[in-house]
Structures are given as structure tokens and as C-alpha cells.
C-alpha positions as CSV (number, residue, x, y, z in Angstrom):
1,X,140.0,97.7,119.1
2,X,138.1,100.5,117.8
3,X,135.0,100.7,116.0
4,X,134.5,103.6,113.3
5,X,130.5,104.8,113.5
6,X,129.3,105.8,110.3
7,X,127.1,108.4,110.2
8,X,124.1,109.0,107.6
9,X,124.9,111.0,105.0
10,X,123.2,114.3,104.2
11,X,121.7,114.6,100.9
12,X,123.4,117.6,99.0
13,X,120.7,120.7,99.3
14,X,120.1,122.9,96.5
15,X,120.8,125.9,98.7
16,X,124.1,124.7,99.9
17,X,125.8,126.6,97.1
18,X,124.8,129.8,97.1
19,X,122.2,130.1,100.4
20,X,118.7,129.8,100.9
21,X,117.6,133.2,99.9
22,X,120.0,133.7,96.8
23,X,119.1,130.4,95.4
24,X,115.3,131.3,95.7
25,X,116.2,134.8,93.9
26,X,117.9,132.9,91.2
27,X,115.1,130.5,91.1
28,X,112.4,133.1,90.4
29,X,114.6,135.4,88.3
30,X,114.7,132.0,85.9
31,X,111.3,131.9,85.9
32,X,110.6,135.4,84.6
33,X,113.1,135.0,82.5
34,X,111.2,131.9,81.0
35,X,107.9,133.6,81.0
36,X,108.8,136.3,79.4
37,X,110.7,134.6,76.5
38,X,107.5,134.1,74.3
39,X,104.2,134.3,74.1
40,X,103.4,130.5,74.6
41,X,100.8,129.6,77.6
42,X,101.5,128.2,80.9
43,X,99.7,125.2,82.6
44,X,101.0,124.9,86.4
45,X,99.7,121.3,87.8
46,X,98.6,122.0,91.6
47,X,98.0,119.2,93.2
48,X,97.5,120.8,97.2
49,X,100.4,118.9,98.2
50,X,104.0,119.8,99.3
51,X,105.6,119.7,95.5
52,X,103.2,121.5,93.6
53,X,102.5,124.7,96.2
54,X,106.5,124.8,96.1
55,X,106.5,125.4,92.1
56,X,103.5,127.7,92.6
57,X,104.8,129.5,94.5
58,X,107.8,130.0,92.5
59,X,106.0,131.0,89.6
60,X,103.6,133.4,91.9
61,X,106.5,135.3,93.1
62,X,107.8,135.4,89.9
63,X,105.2,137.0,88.2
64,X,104.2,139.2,91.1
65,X,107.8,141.1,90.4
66,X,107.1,141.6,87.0
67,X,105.0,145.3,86.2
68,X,101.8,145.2,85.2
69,X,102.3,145.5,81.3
70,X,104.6,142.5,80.9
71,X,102.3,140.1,83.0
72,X,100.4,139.3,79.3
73,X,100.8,135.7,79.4
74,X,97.9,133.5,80.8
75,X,99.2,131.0,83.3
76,X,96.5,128.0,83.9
77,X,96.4,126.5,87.2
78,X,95.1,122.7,87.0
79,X,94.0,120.2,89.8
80,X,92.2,116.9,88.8
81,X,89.8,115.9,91.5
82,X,89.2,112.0,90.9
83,X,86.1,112.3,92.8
84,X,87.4,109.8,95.4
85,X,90.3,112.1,96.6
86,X,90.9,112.0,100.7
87,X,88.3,114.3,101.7
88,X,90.4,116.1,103.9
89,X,92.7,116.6,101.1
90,X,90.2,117.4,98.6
91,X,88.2,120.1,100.4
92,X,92.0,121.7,101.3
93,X,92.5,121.7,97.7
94,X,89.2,123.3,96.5
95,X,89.2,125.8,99.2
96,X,93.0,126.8,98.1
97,X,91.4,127.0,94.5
98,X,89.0,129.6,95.5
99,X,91.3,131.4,97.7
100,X,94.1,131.5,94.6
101,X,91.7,133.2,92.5
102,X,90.6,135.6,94.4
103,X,94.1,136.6,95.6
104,X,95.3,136.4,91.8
105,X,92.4,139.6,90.6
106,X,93.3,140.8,93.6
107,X,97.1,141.3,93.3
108,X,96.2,141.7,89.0
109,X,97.8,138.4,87.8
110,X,96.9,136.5,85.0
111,X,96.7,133.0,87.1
112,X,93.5,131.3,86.3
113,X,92.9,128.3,88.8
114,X,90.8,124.9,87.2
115,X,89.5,121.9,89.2
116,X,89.3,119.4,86.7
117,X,86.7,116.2,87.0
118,X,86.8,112.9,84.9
119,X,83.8,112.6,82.6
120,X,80.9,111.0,84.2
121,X,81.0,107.9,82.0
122,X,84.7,107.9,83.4
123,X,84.5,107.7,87.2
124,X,85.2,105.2,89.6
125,X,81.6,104.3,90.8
126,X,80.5,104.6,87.1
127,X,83.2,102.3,86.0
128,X,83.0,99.7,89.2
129,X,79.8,99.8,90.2
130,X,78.1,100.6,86.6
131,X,79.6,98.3,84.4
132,X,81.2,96.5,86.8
133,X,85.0,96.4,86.8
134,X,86.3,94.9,89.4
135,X,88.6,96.6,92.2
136,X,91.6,98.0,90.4
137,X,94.6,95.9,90.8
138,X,98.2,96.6,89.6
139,X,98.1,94.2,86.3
140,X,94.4,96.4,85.3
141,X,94.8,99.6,86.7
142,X,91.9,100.9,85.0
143,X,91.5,103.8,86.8
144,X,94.7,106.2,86.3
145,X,93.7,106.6,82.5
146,X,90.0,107.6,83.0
147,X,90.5,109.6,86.7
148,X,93.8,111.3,86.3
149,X,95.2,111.2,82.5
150,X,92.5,112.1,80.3
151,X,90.8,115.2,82.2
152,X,94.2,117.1,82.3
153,X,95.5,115.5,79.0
154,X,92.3,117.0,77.4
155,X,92.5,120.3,79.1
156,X,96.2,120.8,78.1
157,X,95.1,119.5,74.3
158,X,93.0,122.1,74.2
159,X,95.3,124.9,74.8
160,X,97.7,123.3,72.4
161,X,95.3,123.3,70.0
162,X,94.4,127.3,70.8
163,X,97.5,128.6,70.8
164,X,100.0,126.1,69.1
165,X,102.4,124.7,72.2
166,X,102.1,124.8,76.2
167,X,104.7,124.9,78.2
168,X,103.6,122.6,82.0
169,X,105.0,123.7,85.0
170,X,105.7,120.4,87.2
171,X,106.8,119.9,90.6
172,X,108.4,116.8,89.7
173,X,112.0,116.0,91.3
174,X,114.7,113.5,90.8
175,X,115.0,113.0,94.4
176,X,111.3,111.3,94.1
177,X,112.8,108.2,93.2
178,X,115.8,106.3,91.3
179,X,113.4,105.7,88.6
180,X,111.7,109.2,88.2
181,X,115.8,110.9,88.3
182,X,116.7,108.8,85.6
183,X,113.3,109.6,83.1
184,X,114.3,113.0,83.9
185,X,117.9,113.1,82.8
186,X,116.7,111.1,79.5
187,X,114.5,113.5,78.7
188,X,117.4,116.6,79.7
189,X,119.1,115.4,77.0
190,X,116.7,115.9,74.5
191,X,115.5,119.4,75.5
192,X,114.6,121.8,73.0
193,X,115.4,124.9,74.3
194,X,117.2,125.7,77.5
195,X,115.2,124.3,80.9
196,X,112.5,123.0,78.7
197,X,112.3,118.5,78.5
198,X,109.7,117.4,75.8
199,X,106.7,115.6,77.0
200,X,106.3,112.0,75.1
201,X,102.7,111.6,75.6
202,X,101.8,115.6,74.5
203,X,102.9,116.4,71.3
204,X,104.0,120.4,71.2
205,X,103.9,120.7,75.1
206,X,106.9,121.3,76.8
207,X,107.9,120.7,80.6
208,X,109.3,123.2,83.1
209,X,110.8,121.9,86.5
210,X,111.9,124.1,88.3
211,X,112.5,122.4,91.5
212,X,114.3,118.9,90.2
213,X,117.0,118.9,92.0
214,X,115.4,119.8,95.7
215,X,115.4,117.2,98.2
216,X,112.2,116.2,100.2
217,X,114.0,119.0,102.9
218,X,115.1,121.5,100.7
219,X,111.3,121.5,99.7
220,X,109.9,122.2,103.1
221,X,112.4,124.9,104.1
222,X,111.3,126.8,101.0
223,X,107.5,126.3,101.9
224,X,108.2,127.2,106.2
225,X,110.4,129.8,105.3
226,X,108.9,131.7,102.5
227,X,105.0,133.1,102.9
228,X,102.1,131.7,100.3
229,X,101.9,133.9,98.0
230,X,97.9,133.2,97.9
231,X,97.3,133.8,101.7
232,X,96.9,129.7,102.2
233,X,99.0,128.3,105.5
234,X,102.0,126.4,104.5
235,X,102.4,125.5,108.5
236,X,98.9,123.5,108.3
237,X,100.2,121.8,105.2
238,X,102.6,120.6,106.9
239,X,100.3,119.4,109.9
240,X,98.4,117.5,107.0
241,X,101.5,115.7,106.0
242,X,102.0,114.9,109.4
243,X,98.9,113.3,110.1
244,X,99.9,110.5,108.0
245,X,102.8,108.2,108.4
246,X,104.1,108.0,103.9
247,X,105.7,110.4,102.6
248,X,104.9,111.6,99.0
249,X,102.1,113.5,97.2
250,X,99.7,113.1,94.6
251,X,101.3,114.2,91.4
252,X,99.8,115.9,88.1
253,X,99.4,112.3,86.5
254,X,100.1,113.4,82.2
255,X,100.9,109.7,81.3
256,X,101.2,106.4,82.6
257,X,104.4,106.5,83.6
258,X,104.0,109.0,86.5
259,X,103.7,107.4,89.9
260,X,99.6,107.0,90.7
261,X,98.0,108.2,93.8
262,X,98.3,104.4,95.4
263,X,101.8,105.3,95.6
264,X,101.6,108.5,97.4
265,X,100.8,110.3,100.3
266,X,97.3,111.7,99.2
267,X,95.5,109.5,97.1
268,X,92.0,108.4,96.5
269,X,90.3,106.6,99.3
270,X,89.0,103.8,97.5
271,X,93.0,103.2,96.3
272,X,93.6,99.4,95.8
273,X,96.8,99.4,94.4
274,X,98.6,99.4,97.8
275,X,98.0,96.6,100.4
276,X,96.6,99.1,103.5
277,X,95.5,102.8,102.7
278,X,97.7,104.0,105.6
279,X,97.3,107.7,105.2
280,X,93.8,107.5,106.2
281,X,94.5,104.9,108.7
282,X,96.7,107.1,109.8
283,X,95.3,110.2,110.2
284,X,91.9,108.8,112.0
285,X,94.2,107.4,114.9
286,X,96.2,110.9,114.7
287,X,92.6,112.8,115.4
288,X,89.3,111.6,116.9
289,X,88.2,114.2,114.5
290,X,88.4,112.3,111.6
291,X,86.8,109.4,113.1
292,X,84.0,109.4,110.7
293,X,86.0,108.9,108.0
294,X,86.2,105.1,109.1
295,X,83.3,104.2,107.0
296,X,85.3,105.2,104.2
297,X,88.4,102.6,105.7
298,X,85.9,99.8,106.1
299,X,84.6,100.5,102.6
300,X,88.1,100.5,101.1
301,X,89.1,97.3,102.5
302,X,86.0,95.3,101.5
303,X,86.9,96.6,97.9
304,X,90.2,95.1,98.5
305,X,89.9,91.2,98.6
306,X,92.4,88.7,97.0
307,X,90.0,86.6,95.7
308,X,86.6,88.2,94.9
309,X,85.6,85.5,92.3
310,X,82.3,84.9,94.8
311,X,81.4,88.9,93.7
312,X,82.2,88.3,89.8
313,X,80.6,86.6,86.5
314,X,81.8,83.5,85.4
315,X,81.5,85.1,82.1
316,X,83.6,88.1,80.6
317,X,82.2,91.0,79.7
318,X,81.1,90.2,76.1
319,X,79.2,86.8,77.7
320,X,82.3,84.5,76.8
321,X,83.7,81.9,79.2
322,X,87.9,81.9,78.9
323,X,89.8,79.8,80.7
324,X,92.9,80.0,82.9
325,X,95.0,76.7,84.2
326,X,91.4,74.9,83.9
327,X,89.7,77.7,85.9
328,X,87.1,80.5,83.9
329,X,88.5,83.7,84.3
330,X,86.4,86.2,86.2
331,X,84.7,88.8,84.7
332,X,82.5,91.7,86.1
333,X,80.7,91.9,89.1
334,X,77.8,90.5,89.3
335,X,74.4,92.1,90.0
336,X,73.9,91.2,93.4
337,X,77.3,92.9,94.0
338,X,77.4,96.0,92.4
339,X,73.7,96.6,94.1
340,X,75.6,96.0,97.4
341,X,78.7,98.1,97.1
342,X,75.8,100.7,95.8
343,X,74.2,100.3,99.5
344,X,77.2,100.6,100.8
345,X,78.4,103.3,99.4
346,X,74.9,105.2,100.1
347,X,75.2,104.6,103.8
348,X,78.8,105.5,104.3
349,X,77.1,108.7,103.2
350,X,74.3,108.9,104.8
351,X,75.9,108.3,108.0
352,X,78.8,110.7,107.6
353,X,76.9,113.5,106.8
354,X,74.6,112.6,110.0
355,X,77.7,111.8,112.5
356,X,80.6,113.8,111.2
357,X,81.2,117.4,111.7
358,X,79.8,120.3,110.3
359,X,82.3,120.7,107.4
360,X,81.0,117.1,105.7
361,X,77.3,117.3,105.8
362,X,77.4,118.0,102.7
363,X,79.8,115.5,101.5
364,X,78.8,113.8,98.2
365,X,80.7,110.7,97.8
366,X,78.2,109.7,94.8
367,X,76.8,112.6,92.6
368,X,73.4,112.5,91.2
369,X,74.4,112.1,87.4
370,X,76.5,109.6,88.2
371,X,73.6,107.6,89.8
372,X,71.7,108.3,86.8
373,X,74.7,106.8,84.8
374,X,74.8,103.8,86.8
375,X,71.2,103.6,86.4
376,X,70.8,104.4,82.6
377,X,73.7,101.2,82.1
378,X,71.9,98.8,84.7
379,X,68.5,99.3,82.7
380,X,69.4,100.1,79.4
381,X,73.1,98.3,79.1
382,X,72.8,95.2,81.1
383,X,68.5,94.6,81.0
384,X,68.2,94.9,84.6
385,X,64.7,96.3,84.2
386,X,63.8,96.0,87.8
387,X,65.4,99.6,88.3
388,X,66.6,99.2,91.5
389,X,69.0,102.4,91.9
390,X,66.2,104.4,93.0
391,X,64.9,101.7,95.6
392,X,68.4,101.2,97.0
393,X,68.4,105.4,97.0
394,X,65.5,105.6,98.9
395,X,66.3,102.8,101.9
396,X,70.1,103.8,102.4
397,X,69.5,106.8,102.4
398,X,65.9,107.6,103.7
399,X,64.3,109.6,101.2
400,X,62.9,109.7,97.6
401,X,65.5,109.4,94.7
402,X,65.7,112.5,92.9
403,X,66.7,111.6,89.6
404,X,64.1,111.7,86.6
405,X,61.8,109.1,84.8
406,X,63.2,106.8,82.5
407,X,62.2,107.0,79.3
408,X,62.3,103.4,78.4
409,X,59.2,101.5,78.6
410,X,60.1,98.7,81.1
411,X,58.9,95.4,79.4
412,X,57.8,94.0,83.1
413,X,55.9,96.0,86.0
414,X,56.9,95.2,89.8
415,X,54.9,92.8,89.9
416,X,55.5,90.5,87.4
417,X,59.0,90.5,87.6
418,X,58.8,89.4,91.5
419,X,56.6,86.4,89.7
420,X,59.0,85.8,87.2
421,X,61.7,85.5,90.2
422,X,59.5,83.2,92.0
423,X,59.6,81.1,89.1
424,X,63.2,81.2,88.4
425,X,63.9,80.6,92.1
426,X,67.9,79.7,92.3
427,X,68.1,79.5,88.2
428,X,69.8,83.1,88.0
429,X,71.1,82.4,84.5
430,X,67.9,81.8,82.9
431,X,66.3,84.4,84.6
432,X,68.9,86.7,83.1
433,X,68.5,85.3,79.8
434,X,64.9,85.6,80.2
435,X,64.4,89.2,81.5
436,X,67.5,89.7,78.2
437,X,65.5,88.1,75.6
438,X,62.0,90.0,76.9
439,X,63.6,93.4,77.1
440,X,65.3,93.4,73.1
441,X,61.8,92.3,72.0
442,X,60.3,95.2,74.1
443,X,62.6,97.7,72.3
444,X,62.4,96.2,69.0
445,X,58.7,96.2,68.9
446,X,58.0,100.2,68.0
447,X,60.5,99.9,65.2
448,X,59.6,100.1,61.6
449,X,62.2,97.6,60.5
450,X,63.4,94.9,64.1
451,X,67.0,94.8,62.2
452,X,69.3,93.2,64.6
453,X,66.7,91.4,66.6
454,X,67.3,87.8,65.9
455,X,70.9,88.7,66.1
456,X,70.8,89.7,69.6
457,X,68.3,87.0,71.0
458,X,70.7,84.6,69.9
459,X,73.4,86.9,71.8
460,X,71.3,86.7,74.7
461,X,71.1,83.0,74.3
462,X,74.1,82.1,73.8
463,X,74.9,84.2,76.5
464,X,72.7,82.2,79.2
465,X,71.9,79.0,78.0
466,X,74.5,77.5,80.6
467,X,73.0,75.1,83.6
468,X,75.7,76.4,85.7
469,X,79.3,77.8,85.5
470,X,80.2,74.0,86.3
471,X,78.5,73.5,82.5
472,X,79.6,76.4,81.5
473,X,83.9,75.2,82.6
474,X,82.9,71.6,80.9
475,X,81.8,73.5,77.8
476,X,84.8,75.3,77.7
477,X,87.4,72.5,77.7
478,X,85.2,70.4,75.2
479,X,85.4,73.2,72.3
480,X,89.1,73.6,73.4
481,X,90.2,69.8,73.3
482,X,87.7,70.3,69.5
483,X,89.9,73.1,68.3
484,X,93.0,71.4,69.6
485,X,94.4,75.2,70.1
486,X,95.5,76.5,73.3
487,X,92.7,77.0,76.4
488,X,94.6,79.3,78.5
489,X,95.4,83.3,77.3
490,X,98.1,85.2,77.9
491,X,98.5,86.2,81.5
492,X,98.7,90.1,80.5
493,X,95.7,89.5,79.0
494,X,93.4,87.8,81.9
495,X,94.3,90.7,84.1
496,X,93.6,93.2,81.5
497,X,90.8,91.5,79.4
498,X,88.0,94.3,78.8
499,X,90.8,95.8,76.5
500,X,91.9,92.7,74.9
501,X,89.7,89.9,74.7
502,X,91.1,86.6,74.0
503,X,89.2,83.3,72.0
504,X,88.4,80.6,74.5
């Protein structure tokens, strides 16, 4: 009896056809080609990772054959730091930045490089530890809009709006997934103009791929075998990728549909959207050099609890109590907590930049306006006039916080607000309501006309006159049962309720 072995089968390369180097010829004589058909603007989304140097390079070499006189067309070079990128990754990308536009005056091409940031009222400490949302999770993924979609969307807006249309240069491929191949055969058949898909989410911006069809292989044989054009080593790229088990890069996210870093080989640290960051993971075991990233790890995984309702409000954002199969939904964290995952985050800091090596003793995992952002929404947003950012500052990290006075008038020294929490003792509610109600008087007071003030005490009442959440879950089923409506929301709308509040 015999027994037929089958044998895995090769993906079809995009150099099988015509070779390695003629296909790479073709590749870039498409490009010029493209460039020079009009005047429109190019925006090339670099990412540091395996795809995106590919289609760089691409358009580098391209451009670097034309003369002098017909390289007229600017070509815009975009990377969105998150903020919470890998380290590792990050400083690779913002050193290749500086290194592609100094090569690009240098060899007289019109390549501008950008390192794009979210707002500060956008970033992930602002959002989680400011206001309070909790970790994302896959049902409110709150963070790919504000980190990764709006600061390129608004960059690539702009030079729409400037000069008319964009064309973006991805390194998007259709061996990514079974998914991303067939997006990009829809949108094939509704191209414009020859090579050019429309992008859904970017009115009068068109997309250029010029490597959808490479496999993951084809991809690496193009970076190992032809040079970076900007002097950056494609070999230690590659020894990057390697110190990580998953496969994948962090793509120029333009809409929601595009995979998010969770789902990718370099991704933001504090990703969790995947069950176990195992790049990281990965690449301290790989190197005892990067052991001191493991305060990062530890970090990471506290954020990433199943059930954190112990760290969370009773109460949504807006002060109401919904309910959920006779449970109150959870809304954000609670005080206690977000001056915790502050401390934390300080001494992960602090620490690293005392025990790791020379390259991150500078390394700012929490910038100074964003402390003052957290701040200004702690005091001014959620009446926490104790002020505590710069007392948490000062013991994590072991010396005076740096940020400026506030301008408020605090309604309540030091010391009379430890007397005041003497006298609440375990009655946090009231205490809130209490330090609430005495800080809208405090800013009513040097106004003219107090407009609004009754209306918000009674927000502020309303908000905290519950003994407990027990009283709070009892009240909640009595006004349902009097209403005789429904007392549990749409599931969509329990994981996603700062953007669409549902009626208890």
C-alpha cells in the first residue's frame, strides 16, 4: 500500500514571471510613470515595518532615476506615533525619520518625512487615565479613532484641501489576509484611473499599491536584496522581526476597517485588544537587553483584566445608573484607580530610565502636557480639587512636578479637605457630592449673573444622593418596573456607551 505525501504548496511569487530584478525594474518604471502623470501630491504611509520600507523604497528608487527637473512633485512621508508605540520600534522609526531627511536634501528629492502625534486631549493616558475609559476592548475600541485615524486623516485632509486630491502610497497586500484581498479587489473594480482604488473614508484621495500582490517572502527578498535607499539597515529590520514570534506590521490605519496594531506585529504596548502582547514578551526572553521593558509587560497586563468592575463607577459617565441582566453597567474608572494606574505609570518610568540602558534614559512614557491635561480634567472636569497629579509626580518619581499653577481658586486648602475626609470616612458618594456641590458654588461665586447654578447642584445631587450602588441597583429596577419599559440596553450599546447613552 502506498501512501502519497503532500507537500505544502508554495505561494505564487510576484517575481516568478519575469525575475527578481526585471519585476523590480517594471515596478519602479510604474511608479515614475505614475508620478509623473500629474501634478497631484503624494502621501507615502511609513510605518518602520517590513511593508511600508518595501513601498518606500519603491518610490525612492523611483524618483531617484528621474533628473532633477522633473522631480517637481512633493511626496509626504507619514508615520503616526500613538505615543504608546513599542519603544524599540518607535525609536527605530524616529531615527529612520531623521535619517530619510537628511539622505532625501542630500540626494535632492522632494521627500518630506512627518511623525505624526494624536492631539493631547486624544491620547491614551489622557483618555484612560483623564476621563477615565476603561482598558480598550474589542466591542469599545476607543482608541484606533483618536491614536491612529484622525492624526493622519487630518494631515491627508489638509493636503486635499491645498491642492485639490492626494494620491496615498500604501503597502497594503492581499496576501495580508482573506479579508484585506477581498476589500481590495472591490475597490479594483471601481478605480478611477489605471492603478489608482478610491479611498471610502477620504473623499478626492486616491490609493496607490504598489506591492498587492507580494507575498510575506516576496517582500523580504526585495528588502535583503535590494539596498535602503536612505542608508537605514534592512538586515537589522529583519533581526527586529525576528525578536518576536507574530508576524505582521503596524499599518497606516486611514479608517476603521484596516487591521489595528493589536493585530500586528508592532503595536502599542498598552494593546488590549489581543489576549497576551507576545511581541514584547517575546522579544525580552529573545534579549536580556530588553529586560527593562518588563515594567511595561507587567503594566500591560494589569490593564488587561476580564472583570475590572472593582476599578469602575457604578455610574456612567453622565452620573446615570443603566442596567444590564439586573446588574448596573460599569462606567469609568474610578478615582482611586486612575490615581493608581497614574503611579504606576510614573514608576515604570522612573525605574527604566534609572535601570535600563543608555538609549531610554530619556524615555517619556507620559509627556508633561498630557499630565497637565489629566490634571486640568481631574480638577476642573471631575471636582477633584485635592490636585493630586502633582503629589503623585513628586513621590513616583522623586522630584518637584513641573507643570504650572492652576488658575482655579481651589474651594478647599489641604487641610480642610483631609477634615472633610475624616468626616466622610467610608461615605465616598457623599463626599463626592459634597466636594461637587462646594466647588460649582466656588466657581459661580465671581460671576455677575450664577446662570446654571441651581441647575448643576441638582446635577450634582442627583448624581450622589445614592447610600450605595446596592441603592443605587434597587433604584434602578423600581423606576424601571414604574415605566414598565425595558431595563436592559442594547448589548452594542453597554460596550460602547460614552457614544451612545441609553435611558435606564
Amino acid at each position: 500500500m502506498s501512501t502519497t505525501i503532500k507537500l505544502p504548496i508554495r505561494p505564487k511569487s510576484a517575481f516568478d514571471d519575469l525575475g527578481f530584478n526585471e519585476t523590480v525594474d517594471a515596478l519602479v518604471e510604474q511608479t515614475k510613470e505614475l508620478y509623473l502623470a500629474d501634478s497631484v501630491p503624494w502621501v507615502v504611509g511609513y510605518s518602520g515595518g517590513k511593508d511600508s520600507t518595501a513601498v518606500l523604497q519603491l518610490v525612492w528608487l523611483a524618483l531617484k532615476s528621474l533628473p532633477v527637473e522633473q522631480r517637481t512633485k512633493p511626496v509626504h512621508v507619514i508615520s503616526t506615533d500613538t505615543l504608546v508605540e513599542n519603544p524599540v520600534v518607535a525609536a527605530w522609526v524616529t531615527h529612520s525619520l531623521d535619517q530619510m531627511a537628511e539622505q532625501a536634501r542630500a540626494q535632492a528629492l522632494p521627500i518630506t518625512p512627518n511623525r505624526l502625534t494624536p492631539a493631547v486631549a486624544d491620547t491614551f493616558w489622557v483618555n484612560l487615565i483623564g476621563r477615565g475609559y476603561p482598558a480598550p476592548r474589542p466591542k469599545f475600541r476607543w482608541c484606533t479613532e483618536r491614536l491612529k485615524i484622525k492624526p493622519s486623516n487630518t494631515f491627508i485632509r489638509e493636503m486635499v484641501k491645498a491642492n485639490g486630491e492626494a494620491i496615498l502610497v500604501l503597502g497594503t497586500r492581499k496576501a495580508e489576509s482573506s479579508g484585506r484581498a477581498a476589500r481590495m479587489k472591490a475597490l479594483e473594480s471601481r478605480r478611477v484611473r489605471d492603478l489608482l482604488s478610491p479611498n471610502d473614508s477620504l473623499p478626492n484621495c486616491l490609493v496607490y499599491s504598489p506591492v498587492e500582490n507580494w507575498t510575506n517572502d516576496d517582500v523580504w527578498t526585495f528588502l535583503m536584496q535590494a539596498g535602503n535607499p536612505w542608508g537605514y539597515s534592512n538586515k537589522e529590520l529583519l533581526t527586529m522581526y525576528q525578536g518576536a514570534s507574530p508576524d505582521g506590521e503596524c499599518p497606516l490605519v486611514v479608517d476603521a476597517s484596516t487591521p489595528s496594531c493589536g493585530d500586528s506585529r508592532f503595536g502599542c504596548w498598552t494593546c488590549t485588544l489581543v489576549e497576551k502582547d507576545k511581541s514584547m514578551s517575546a522579544m525580552i526572553q529573545n534579549d536580556e537587553e530588553k529586560e527593562w521593558m518588563l515594567p511595561l509587560l507587567e503594566l500591560r497586563n494589569a490593564l488587561d483584566v476580564a472583570d475590572d468592575r472593582h476599578l469602575r463607577d457604578f455610574r456612567r459617565m453622565n452620573g446615570n445608573v443603566q442596567l444590564f441582566h439586573d446588574r448596573t453597567i460599569p462606567g469609568p474608572y474610578t478615582q482611586a484607580a486612575r490615581e493608581d494606574w497614574l503611579r504606576r505609570l510614573l514608576e515604570a518610568q522612573t525605574w527604566i530610565r534609572a535601570n535600563g540602558p543608555s538609549y531610554v534614559q530619556d524615555l517619556e512614557l507620559v509627556s508633561l502636557p498630557e499630565l497637565e491635561e489629566i490634571r486640568r480634567m481631574w480638577v476642573v472636569d471631575k471636582h477633584e480639587f485635592e490636585d493630586s497629579v502633582p503629589r503623585i509626580y513628586e513621590n513616583a518619581v522623586g522630584e518637584t512636578y513641573p507643570g504650572r499653577p492652576l488658575d482655579e481658586h481651589l474651594p478647599l486648602g489641604a487641610e480642610m479637605m483631609a477634615a472633610l475626609e475624616e468626616v466622610a470616612g467610608d461615605d465616598r458618594l457623599h463626599l463626592e457630592m459634597v466636594r461637587e456641590m462646594l466647588d460649582i458654588e466656588q466657581r459661580h461665586r465671581a460671576q455677575v449673573r450664577r446662570a446654571g447654578l441651581f441647575e448643576s447642584l441638582n446635577k450634582a445631587v442627583r448624581r450622589g444622593f445614592y447610600d450605595d450602588e446596592e441603592d443605587a441597583l434597587e433604584r434602578a429596577h423600581a423606576r424601571a418596573a414604574a415605566t414598565a419599559g425595558p431595563s436592559e440596553p442594547d448589548p452594542v450599546d453597554v460596550a460602547d456607551g460614552y457614544v451612545r447613552q441609553v435611558p435606564a
